[in-house]
TORDOPA-95227 format. One line per 5 residues: for each residue x, y, z of N, C-alpha, C. Coordinates in Angstrom, 3 decimals. Example, Ala and Ser with C-alpha at 12.3 -4.5 7.8 and 13.67 -1.06 7.14 Angstrom:
// TORDOPA-95227
13.190/-5.690/7.800/12.300/-4.500/7.800/13.200/-3.300/7.800 | 12.850/-2.250/7.080/13.670/-1.060/7.140/12.900/0.030/7.870;
This chain:
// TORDOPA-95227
91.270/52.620/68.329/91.455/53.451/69.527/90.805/54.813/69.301 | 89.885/55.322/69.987/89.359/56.536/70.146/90.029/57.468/70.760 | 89.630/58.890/70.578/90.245/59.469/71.399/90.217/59.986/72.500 | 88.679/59.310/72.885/88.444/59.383/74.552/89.534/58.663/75.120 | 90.757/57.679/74.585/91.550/57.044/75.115/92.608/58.589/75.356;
92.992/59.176/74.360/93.976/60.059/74.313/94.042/61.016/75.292 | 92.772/61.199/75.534/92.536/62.258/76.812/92.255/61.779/77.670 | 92.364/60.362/78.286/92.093/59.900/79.334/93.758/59.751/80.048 | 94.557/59.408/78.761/95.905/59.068/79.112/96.728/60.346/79.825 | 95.902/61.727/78.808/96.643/62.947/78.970/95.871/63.565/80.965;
95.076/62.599/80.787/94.842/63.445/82.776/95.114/62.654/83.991 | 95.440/61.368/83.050/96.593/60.553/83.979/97.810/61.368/84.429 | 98.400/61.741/83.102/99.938/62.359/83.893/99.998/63.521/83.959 | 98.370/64.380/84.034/97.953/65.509/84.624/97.931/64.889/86.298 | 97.177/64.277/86.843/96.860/64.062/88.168/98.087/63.862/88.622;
99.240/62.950/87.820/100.173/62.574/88.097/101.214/63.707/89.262 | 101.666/64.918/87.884/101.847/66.046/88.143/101.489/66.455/89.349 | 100.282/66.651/89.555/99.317/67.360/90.963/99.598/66.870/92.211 | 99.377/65.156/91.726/99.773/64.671/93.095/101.605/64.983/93.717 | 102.382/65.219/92.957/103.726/64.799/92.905/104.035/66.213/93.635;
103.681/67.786/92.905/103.114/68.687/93.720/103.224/69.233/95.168 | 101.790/68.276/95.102/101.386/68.313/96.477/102.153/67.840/97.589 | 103.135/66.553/97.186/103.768/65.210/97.866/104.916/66.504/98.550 | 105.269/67.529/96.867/106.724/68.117/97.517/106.407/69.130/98.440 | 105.530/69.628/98.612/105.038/70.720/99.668/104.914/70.099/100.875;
104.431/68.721/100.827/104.518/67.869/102.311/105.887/67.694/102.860 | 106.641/67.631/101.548/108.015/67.128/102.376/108.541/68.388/102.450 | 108.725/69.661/102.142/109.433/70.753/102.301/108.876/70.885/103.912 | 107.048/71.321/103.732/106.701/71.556/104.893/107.087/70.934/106.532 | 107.234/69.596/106.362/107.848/68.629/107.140/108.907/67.948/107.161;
109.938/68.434/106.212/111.256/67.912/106.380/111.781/66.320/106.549 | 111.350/65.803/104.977/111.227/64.685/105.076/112.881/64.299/105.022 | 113.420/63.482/105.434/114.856/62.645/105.378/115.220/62.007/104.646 | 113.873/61.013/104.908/114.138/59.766/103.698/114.440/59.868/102.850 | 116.040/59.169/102.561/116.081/59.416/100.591/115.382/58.712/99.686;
115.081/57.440/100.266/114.338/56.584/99.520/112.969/57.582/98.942 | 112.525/58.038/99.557/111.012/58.847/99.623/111.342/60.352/98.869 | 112.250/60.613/98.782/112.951/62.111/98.777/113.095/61.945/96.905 | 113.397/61.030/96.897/113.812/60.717/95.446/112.217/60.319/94.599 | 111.815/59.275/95.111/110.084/59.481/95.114/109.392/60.694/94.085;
109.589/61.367/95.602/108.950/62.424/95.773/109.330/63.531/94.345 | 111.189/63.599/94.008/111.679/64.472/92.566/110.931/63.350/91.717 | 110.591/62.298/91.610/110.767/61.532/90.232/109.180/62.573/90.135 | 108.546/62.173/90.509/107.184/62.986/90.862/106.673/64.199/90.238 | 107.699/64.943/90.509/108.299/66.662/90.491/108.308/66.584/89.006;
109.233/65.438/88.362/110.106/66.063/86.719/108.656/65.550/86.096 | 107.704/64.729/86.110/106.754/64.819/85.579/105.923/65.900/84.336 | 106.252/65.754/83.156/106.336/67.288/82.083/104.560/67.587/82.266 | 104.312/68.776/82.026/102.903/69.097/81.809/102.498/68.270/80.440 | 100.895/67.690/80.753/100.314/67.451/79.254/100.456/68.137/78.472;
100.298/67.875/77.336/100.633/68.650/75.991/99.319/68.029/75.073 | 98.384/69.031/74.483/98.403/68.219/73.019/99.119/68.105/71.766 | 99.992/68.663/71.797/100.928/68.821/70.677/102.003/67.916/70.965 | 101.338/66.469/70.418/101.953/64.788/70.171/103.000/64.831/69.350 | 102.696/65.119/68.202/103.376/64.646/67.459/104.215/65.623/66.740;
105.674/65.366/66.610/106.431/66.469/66.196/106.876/66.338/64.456 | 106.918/65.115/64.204/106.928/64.615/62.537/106.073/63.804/61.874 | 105.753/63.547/60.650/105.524/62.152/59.936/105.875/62.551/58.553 | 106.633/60.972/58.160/107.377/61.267/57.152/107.399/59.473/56.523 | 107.478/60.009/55.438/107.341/58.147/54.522/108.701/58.099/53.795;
109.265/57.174/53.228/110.678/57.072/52.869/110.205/55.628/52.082 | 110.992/55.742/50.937/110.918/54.758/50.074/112.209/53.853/50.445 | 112.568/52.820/50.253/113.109/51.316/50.603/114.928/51.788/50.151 | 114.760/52.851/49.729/116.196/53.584/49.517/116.192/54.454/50.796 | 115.512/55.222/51.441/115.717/55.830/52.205/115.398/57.290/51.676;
114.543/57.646/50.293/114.167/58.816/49.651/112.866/59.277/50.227 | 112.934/60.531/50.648/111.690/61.049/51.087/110.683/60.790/50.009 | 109.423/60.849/50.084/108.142/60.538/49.690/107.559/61.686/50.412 | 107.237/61.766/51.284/106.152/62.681/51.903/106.689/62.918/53.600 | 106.849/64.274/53.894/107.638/64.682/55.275/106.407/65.538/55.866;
106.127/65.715/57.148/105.296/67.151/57.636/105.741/67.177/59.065 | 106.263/68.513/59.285/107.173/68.821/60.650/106.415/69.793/61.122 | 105.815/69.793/62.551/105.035/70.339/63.000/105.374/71.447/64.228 | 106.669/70.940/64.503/107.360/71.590/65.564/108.423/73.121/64.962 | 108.405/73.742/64.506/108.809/75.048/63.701/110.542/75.045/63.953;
110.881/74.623/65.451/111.780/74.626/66.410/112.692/73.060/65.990 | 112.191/72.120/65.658/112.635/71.013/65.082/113.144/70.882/63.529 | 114.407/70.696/63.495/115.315/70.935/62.210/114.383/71.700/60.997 | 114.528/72.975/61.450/113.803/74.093/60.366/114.289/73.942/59.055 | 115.350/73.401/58.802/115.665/73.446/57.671/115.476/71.995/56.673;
115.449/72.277/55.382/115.371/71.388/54.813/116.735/70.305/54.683 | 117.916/70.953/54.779/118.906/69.884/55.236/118.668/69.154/56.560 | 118.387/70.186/57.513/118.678/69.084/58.861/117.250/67.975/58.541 | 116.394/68.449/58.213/115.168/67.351/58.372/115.615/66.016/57.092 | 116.384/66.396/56.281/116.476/65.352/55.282/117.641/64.157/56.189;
118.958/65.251/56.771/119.588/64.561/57.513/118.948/63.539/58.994 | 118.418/63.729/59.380/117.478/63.472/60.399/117.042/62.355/60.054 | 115.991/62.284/58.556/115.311/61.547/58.134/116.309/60.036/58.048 | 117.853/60.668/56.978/118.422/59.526/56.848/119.183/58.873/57.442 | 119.118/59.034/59.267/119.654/58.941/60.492/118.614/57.963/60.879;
117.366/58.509/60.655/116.625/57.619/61.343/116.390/56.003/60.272 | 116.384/56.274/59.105/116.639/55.219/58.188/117.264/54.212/58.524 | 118.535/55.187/58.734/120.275/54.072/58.691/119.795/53.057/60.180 | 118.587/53.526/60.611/118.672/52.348/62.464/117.860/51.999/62.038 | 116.625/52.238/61.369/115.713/51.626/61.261/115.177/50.647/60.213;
115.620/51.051/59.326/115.656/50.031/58.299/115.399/48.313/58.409 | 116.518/47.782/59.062/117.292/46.735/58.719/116.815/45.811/60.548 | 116.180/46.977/61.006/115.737/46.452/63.191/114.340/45.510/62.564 | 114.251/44.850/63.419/112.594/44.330/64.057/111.833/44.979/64.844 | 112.280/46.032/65.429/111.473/46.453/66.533/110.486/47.667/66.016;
109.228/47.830/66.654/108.851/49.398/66.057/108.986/50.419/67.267 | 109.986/51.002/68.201/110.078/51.680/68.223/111.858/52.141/68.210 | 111.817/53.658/68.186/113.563/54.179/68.282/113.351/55.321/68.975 | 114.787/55.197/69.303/115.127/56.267/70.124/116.470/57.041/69.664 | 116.106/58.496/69.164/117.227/58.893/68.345/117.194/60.492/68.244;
118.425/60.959/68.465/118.716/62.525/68.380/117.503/62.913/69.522 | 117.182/62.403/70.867/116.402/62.824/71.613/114.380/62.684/71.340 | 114.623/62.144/70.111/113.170/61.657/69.500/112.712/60.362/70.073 | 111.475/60.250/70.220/110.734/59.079/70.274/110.033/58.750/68.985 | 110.385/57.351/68.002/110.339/57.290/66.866/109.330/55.796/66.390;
108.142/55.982/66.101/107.663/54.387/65.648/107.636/54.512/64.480 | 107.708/53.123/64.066/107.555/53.234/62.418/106.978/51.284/62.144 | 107.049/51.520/60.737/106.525/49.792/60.536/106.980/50.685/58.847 | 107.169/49.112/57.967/107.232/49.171/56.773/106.200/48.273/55.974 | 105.993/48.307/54.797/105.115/47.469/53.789/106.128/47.564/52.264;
106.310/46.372/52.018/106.711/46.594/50.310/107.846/47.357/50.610 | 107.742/48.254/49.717/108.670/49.539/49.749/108.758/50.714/50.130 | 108.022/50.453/51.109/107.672/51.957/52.023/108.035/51.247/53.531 | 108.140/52.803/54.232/108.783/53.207/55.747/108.102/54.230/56.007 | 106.872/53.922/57.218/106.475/54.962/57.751/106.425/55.415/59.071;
106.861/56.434/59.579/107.653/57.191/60.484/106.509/58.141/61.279 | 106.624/58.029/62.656/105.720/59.138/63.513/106.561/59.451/64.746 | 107.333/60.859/64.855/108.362/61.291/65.370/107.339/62.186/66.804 | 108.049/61.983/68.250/107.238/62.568/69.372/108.723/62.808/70.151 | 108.131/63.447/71.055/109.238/63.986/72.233/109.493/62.947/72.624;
111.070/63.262/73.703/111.710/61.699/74.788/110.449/61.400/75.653 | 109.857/62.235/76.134/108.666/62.184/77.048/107.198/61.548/76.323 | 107.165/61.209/75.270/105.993/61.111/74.792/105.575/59.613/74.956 | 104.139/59.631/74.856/103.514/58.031/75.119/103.760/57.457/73.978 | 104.905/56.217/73.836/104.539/55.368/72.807/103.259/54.843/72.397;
102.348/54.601/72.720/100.836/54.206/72.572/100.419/54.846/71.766 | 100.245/56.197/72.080/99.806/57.331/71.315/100.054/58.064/69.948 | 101.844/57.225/70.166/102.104/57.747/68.717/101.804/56.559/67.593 | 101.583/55.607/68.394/101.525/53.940/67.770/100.250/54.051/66.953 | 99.255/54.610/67.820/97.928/54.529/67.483/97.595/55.748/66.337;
98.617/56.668/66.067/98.213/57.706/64.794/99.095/56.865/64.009 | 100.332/55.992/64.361/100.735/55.640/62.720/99.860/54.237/62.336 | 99.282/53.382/63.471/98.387/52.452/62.451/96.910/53.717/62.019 | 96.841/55.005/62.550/95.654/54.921/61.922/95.999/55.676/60.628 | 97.327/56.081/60.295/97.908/56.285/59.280/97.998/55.495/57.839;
98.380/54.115/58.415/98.558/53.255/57.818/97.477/52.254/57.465 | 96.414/52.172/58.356/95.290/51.618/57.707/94.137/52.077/56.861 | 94.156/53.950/56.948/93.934/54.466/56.169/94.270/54.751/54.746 | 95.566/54.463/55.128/95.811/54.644/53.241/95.634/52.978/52.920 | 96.027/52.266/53.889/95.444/50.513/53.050/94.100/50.759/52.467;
93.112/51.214/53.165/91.538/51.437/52.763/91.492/52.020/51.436 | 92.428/52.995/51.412/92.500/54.156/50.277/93.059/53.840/49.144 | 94.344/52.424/49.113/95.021/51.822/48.328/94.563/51.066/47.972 | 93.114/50.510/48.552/92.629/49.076/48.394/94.188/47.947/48.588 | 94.413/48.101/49.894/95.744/47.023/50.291/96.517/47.511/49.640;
96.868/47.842/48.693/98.189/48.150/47.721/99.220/48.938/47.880 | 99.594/49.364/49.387/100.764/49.903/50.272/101.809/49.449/49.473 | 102.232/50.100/48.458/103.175/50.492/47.809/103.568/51.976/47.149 | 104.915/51.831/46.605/105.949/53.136/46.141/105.145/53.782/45.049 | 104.824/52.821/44.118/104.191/53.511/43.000/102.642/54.173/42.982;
101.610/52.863/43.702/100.547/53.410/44.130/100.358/54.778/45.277 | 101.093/54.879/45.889/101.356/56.113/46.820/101.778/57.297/46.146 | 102.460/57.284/45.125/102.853/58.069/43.995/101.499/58.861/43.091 | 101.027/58.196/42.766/99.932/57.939/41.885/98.638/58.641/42.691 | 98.737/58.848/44.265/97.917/59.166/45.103/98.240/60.136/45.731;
98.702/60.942/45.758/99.807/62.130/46.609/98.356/62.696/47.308 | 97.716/63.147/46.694/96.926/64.197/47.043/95.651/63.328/48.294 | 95.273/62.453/47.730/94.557/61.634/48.709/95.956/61.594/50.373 | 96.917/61.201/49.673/97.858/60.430/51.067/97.863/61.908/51.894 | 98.315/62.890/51.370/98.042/64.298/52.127/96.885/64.262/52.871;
95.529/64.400/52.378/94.667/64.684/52.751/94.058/64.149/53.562 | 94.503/62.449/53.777/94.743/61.327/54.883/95.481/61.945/56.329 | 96.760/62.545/56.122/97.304/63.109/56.995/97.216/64.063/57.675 | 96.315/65.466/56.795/95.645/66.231/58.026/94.456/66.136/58.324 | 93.890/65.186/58.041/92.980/64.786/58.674/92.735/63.631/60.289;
94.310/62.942/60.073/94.596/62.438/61.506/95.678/63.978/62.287 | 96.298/64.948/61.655/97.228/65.488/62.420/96.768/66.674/62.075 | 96.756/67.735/63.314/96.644/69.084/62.676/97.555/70.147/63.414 | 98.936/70.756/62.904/99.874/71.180/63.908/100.474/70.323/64.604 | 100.588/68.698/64.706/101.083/68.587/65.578/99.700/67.248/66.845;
99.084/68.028/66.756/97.582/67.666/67.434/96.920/66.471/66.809 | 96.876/65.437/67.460/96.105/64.261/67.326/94.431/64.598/66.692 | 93.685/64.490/65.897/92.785/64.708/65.569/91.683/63.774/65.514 | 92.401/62.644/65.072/92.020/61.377/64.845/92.384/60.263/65.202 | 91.790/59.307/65.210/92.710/57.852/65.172/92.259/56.341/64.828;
90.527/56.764/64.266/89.778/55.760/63.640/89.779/55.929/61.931 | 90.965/54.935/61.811/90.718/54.674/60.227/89.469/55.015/59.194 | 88.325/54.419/59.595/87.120/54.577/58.967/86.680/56.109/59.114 | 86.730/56.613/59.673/86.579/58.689/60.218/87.147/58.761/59.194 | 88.676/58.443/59.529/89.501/59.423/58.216/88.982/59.437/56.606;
88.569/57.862/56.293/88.197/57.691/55.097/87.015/58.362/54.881 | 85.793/58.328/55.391/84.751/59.001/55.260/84.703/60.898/54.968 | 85.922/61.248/55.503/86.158/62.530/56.118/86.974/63.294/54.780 | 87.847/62.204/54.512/88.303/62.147/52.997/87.771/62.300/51.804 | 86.700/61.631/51.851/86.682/61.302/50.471/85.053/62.039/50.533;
84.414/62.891/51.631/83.737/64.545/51.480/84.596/65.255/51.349 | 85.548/65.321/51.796/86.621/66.638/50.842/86.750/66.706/49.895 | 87.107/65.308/48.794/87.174/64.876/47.659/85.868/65.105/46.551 | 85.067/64.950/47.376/83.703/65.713/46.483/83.359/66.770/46.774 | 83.451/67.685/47.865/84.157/69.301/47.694/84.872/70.357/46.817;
85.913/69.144/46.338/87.101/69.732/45.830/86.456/70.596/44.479 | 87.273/71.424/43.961/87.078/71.668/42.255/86.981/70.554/41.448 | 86.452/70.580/40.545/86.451/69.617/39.361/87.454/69.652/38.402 | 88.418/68.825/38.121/89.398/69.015/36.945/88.865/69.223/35.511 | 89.721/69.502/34.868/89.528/69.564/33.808/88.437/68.676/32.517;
89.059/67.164/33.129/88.290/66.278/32.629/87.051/65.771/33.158 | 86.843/66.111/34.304/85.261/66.167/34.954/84.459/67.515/34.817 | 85.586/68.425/34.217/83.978/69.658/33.855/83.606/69.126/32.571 | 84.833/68.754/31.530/83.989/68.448/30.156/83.088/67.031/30.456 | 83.646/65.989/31.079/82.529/64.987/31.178/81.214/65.525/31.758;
81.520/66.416/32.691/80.187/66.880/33.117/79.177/67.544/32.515 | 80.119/68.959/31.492/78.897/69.540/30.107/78.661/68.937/29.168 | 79.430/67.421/28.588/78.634/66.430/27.316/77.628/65.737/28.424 | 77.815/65.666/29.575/76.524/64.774/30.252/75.155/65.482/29.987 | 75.450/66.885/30.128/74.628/67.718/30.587/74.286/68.469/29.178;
74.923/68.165/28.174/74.079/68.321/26.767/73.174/67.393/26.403 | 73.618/65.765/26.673/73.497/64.762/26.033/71.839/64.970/26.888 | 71.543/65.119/28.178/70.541/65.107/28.991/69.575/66.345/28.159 | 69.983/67.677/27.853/69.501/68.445/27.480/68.805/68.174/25.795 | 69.475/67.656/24.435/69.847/66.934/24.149/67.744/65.360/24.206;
68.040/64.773/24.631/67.408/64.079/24.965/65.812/64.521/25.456 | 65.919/65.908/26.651/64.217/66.599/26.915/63.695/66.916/25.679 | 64.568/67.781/24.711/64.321/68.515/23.332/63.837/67.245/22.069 | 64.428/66.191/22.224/63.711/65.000/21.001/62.405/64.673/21.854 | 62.332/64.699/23.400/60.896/64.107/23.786/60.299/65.106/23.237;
60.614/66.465/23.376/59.002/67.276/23.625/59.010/67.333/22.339 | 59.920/67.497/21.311/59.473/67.257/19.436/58.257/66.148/18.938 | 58.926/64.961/20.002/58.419/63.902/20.009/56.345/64.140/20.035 | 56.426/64.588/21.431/55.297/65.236/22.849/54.051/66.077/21.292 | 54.902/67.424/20.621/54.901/67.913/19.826/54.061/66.968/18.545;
54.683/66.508/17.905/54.344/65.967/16.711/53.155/64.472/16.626 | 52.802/64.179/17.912/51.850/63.587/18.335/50.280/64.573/18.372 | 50.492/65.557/19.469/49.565/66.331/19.339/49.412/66.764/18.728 | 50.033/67.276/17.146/49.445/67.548/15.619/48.550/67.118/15.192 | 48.969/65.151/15.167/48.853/64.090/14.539/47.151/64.137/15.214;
46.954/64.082/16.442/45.959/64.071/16.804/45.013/64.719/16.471;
């Protein structure tokens, strides 16, 4: 899913809005009766403004229900580190043990899917498009499959922190959909990843490379050298 889809969805229930609007100015102006139409006309009305700011959580939980990796985007949404842990293990205790991928909880709109020993979680308003949040947690989740080589597990995710981060703001930023093609993210990734600083053990592999090379010009031209003597 692209995100020409995302913004196509978001001027749907822009027009939506407009028209609904317009509908109530007809009926004020003309004094409509009908309740049937009257009611219509409010459902119309409560219509929320678009937003890009989708997504209010994502958070991974190991097969106990232990955080792994949380990012809360909404400042206003359990600021604290208790309420978000509580939250988290609220949404656990329903979700766990269901078939379904979506929930509805503490006023959240909640999808998730599990693998192995992981639970992964993409938290949106009561108002929000399930679709939308569906489509950042598979592109969540097929990104780190790419990144795991399949191996969507507790320990390999462990072992990867810094990649699985860097997976995540790269589909989310604040809150804001960014992404939602798996293959983007990976590509997008792993130029950051050769950006990054070099650790410790890639500067020294890098200066024995870079002796061994240096190293190697110095025996040719001895070499280069002791020919043209000879000659």
């Amino acid at each position: 899913m692209s995100l020409l889809l995302f913004w196509t969805l978001n001027m749907v229930v822009a027009l939506l809005s407009i028209e609904g609007q317009k509908a109530l100015r007809f009926q004020n102006d003309f004094l409509i009766c009908d309740p049937k139409m009257d009611k219509g006309l409010m459902g119309l009305n409560d219509v929320r403004e678009p937003s890009l700011y989708t997504v209010k959580a994502v958070f991974i939980l190991d097969n106990d229900g232990n955080r792994l990796l949380s990012k809360y985007y909404d400042p206003e949404l359990y600021p604290s580190m208790k309420e978000q842990k509580n939250f988290e293990n609220n949404v656990f205790n329903k979700t766990h043990k269901a078939d379904n991928e979506i929930a509805f909880l503490e006023g959240m709109t909640i999808v998730y899917k599990s693998s192995i020993d992981l639970f992964f979680y993409v938290v949106g308003s009561p108002q929000e498009n399930e679709l939308m949040l569906m489509a950042v947690l598979n592109c969540l989740f097929e990104s780190l499959s790419q990144m795991l080589r399949k191996n969507v597990e507790k320990r390999t995710l462990l072992d990867n922190m810094d990649g699985v981060f860097l997976v995540v703001d790269e589909i989310i930023d604040g809150g804001v959909i960014l992404e939602s093609d798996p293959q983007q993210v990976i590509e997008k990734v792993n130029y950051r990843a050769d950006d990054s600083p070099l650790s410790e053990q890639s500067v020294a592999q890098h200066i024995t490379e870079k002796l061994a090379l240096t190293s190697n010009v110095l025996q040719s031209a001895k070499e280069q050298i002791k020919w043209s003597i000879l000659k």
